[in-house]
N, C-alpha and C positions, 0 to 999 in steps of 0.2 A: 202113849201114856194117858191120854185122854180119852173119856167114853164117848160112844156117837151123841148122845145128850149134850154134856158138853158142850162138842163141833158145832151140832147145829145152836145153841146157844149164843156161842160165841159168833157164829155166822152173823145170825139173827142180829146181835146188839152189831156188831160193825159196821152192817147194810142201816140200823137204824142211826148211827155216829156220823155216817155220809150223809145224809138228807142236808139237802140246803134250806128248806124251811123247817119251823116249827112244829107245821103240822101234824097231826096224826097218822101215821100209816097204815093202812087194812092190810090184816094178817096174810091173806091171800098173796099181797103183792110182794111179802118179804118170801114168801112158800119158794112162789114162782122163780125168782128173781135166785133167790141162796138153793133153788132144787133143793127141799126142805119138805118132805110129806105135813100136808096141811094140818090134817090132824098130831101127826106129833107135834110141830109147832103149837099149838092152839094150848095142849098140856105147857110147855116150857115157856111162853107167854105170860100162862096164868100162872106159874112160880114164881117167872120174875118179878110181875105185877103184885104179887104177896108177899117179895124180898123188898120190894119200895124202888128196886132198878131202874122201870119201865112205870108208865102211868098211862092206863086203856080206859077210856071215851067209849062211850056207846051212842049209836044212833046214827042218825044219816052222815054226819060229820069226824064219826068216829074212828077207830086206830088204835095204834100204840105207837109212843115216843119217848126216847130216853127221861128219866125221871131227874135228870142234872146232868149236866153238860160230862160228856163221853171221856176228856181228859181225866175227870176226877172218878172214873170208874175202872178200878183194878180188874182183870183177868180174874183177879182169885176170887174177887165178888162175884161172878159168872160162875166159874167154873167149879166153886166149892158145893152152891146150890145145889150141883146133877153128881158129884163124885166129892168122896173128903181128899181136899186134896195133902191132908196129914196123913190117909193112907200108905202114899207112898214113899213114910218114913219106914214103913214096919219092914220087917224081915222081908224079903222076895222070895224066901223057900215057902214062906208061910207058917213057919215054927212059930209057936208061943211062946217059948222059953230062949230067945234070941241072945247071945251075950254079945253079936258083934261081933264077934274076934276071925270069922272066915274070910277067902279072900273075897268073895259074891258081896259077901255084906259091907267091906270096906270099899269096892269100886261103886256098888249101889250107890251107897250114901252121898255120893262125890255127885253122880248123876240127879238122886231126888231134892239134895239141893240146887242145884240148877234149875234142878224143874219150880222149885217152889219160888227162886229168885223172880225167874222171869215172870212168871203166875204174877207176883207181888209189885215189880218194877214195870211192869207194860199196862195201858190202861186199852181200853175199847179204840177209841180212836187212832191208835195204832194198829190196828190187825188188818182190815181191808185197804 
């Protein structure tokens, strides 16, 4: 249900929820660390950092670290940035003219709520 953006997203901020300090962390050491291609990190960083998620320093001292404390950040805050996660209300055939009424679309629906609960209910600091 979730795109590799996402994944590594959600990665990223959970390795960043576990830190015992405050500090900043170098992209590098989450890459390493979440097996996370640097450069795709580096893109998904700089989303967060322009979602207000994460807050990146530059310079010798610099990094990235959660922009508020991990508890108060929802799954769906993460996960909506790289995929909608309203998507996967729509049809699963992919119809435009959807009325609901098949049985695909009545078991779907039963599953994309679930997906959108937990998205909503779980924050960062639960995943790793």
């Amino acid at each position: 249900m979730l795109n590799q953006t996402a994944i590594y997203a959600i990665r990223a901020m959970g390795f960043l929820a576990r830190q015992d300090t405050d500090a900043p962390v170098l992209s590098s050491l989450i890459a390493k660390e979440m097996d996370i291609p640097h450069n795709f990190l580096s893109k998904i960083l700089n989303r967060l950092t322009q979602s207000g998620l994460i807050v990146a320093t530059r310079g010798r001292r610099g990094g990235v670290k959660l922009a508020r404390p991990a508890v108060e950040i929802r799954l769906y805050d993460v996960v909506d940035l790289f995929m909608k996660v309203d998507d996967s209300k729509k049809c699963m055939l992919g119809m435009h003219r959807c009325d609901g009424s098949c049985g695909l679309h009545l078991r779907w629906r039963i599953i994309s709520e679930q997906f959108e609960k937990i998205m909503n209910d779980m924050t960062v600091d639960q995943v790793l």
